[in-house]
C-alpha positions, 0 to 999 in steps of 0.5 A: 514499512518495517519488516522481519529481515531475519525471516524472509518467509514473514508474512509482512517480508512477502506482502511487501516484497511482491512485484504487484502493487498490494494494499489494505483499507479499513472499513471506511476505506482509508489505506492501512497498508501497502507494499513496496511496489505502491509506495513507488508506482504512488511516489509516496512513503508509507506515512504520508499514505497511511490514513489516508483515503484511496480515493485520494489517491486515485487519478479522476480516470481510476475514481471512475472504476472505483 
């Protein structure tokens, strides 16, 4: 995920900077951003969870919750 590293106040700079894990789904569900904090906790990069539904991402334990 780019952000704006001259305005550390943008909206895309805080969302991904947050110390929690964030993230956007599409209607069908499927992750259309995340923060930095979930491509680490995910061992992922932005592109390979892009797309992608959340439920693959979900261990079988965290599908029951979801």
């Amino acid at each position: 995920m780019k952000h704006d590293d001259t305005n550390p106040n943008s909206w895309e700079t805080v969302y991904d900077d947050i110390p929690c894990i964030l993230f956007s789904l599409s209607e069908s569900g499927k992750i259309i951003k995340m923060n930095a904090e979930m491509r680490q906790k995910l061992g992922l990069e932005t592109d390979e969870a892009i797309g992608r539904p959340l439920e693959e991402l979900l261990t079988i334990g965290s599908k029951i919750f979801y």
